[in-house]
C-alpha positions in Angstrom: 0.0 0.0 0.0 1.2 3.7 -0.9 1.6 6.5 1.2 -0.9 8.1 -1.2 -4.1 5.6 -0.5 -3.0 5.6 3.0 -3.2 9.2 3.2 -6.7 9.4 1.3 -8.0 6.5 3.5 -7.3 8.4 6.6 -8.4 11.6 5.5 -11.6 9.9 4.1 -12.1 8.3 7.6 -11.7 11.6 9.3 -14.6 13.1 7.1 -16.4 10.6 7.7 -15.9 11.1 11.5 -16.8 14.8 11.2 -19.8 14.1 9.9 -21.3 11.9 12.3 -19.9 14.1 15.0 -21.7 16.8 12.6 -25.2 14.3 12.4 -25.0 13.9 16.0 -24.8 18.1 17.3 -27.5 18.6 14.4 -29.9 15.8 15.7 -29.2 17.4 19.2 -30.4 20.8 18.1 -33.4 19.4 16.7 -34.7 17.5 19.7 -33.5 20.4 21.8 -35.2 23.2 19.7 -38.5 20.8 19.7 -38.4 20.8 23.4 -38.5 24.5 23.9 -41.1 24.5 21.2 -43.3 22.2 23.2 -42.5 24.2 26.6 -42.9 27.5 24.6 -46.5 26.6 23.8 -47.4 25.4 27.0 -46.2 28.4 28.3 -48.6 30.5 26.0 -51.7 28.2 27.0 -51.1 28.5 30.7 -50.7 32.6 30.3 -54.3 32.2 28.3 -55.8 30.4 31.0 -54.6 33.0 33.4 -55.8 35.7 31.5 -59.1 33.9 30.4 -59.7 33.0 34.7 -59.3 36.8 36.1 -61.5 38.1 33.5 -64.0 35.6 34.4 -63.2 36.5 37.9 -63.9 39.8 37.3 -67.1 39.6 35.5 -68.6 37.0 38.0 -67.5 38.5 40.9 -69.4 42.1 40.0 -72.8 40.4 38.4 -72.8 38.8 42.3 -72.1 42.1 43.7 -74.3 44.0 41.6 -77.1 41.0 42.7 -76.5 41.0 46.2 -76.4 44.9 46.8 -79.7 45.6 45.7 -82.3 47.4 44.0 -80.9 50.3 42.4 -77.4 49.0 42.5 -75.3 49.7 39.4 -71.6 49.0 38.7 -69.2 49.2 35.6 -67.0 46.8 34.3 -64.3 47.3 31.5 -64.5 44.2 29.1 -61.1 44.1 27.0 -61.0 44.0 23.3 -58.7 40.8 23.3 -57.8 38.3 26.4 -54.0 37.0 25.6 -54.2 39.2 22.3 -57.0 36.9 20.9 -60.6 37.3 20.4 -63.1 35.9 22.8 -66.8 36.0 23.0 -68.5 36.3 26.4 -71.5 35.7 27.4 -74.1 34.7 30.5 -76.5 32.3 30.2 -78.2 30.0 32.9 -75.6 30.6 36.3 -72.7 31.3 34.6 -70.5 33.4 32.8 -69.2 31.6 29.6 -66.2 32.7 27.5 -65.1 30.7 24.5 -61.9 31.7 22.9 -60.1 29.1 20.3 -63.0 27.4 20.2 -62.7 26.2 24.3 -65.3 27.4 26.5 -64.9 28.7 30.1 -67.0 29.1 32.8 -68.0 30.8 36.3 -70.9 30.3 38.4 -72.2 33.0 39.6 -75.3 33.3 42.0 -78.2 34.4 39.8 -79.7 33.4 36.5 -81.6 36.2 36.3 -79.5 38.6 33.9 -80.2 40.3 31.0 -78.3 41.9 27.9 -74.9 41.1 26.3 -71.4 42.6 27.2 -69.6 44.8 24.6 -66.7 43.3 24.1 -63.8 46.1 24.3 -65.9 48.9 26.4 -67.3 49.6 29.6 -70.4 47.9 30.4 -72.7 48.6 33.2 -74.4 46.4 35.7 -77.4 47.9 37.0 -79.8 45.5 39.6 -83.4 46.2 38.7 -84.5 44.2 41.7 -86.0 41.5 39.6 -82.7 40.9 37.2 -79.1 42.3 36.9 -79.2 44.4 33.6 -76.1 44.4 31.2 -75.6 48.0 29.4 -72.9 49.6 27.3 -72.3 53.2 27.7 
């Protein structure tokens, strides 16, 4: 054998070993950058959740106040245009306050059935107690 093929053997081998070394730090990055990914977008859903529960907090907690004060009692709550910059719907039907965004609904109970009207989504609405229902407003 020649110093030649020897020589193109080896250096052939140590391409060959770069490469999988190479193969191996790409396949690495892959799994690695699929992983954050995942996380990333759990992440995002939890910060939805969050967002989509104090809303619902919010809107629950002052249809029961408005309810329990009283005849003649009227509040205002700010409904944003977007929860987690995406659009929602929200509603109240039966004893809850429903809000379905991506096509998942959400609920809180709250302690009357008797409401009436539909939020503005992205404005202040107002809760006024009639005595015999809680009536939703815009202004």
């Amino acid at each position: 054998m020649t110093y030649t093929s020897r020589s193109r053997r080896l250096s052939a081998q140590i391409a060959f070993e770069y490469m999988f070394i190479f193969a191996i730090f790409m396949a690495a990055m892959i799994l690695g950058t699929m992983f954050a990914w995942s996380r990333s977008l759990e992440v995002n859903r939890y910060y939805t959740r969050l967002q989509v529960n104090n809303l619902l907090e919010t809107v629950a907690g002052k249809i029961n106040t408005a309810w329990l004060e009283g005849a003649g009692f009227s509040t205002n709550v700010t409904i944003p245009e977007t929860v987690a910059s995406l659009d929602y719907t929200l509603n109240v039907t039966s004893n809850y306050v429903l809000l379905t965004i991506m096509e998942e609904d959400y609920i809180k109970p709250i302690i009357t059935q008797n409401v009436t009207g539909d939020f503005t989504i992205g404005d202040i609405n107002t809760l006024t107690n009639t005595g015999e229902h809680i009536k939703i407003s815009s202004q």
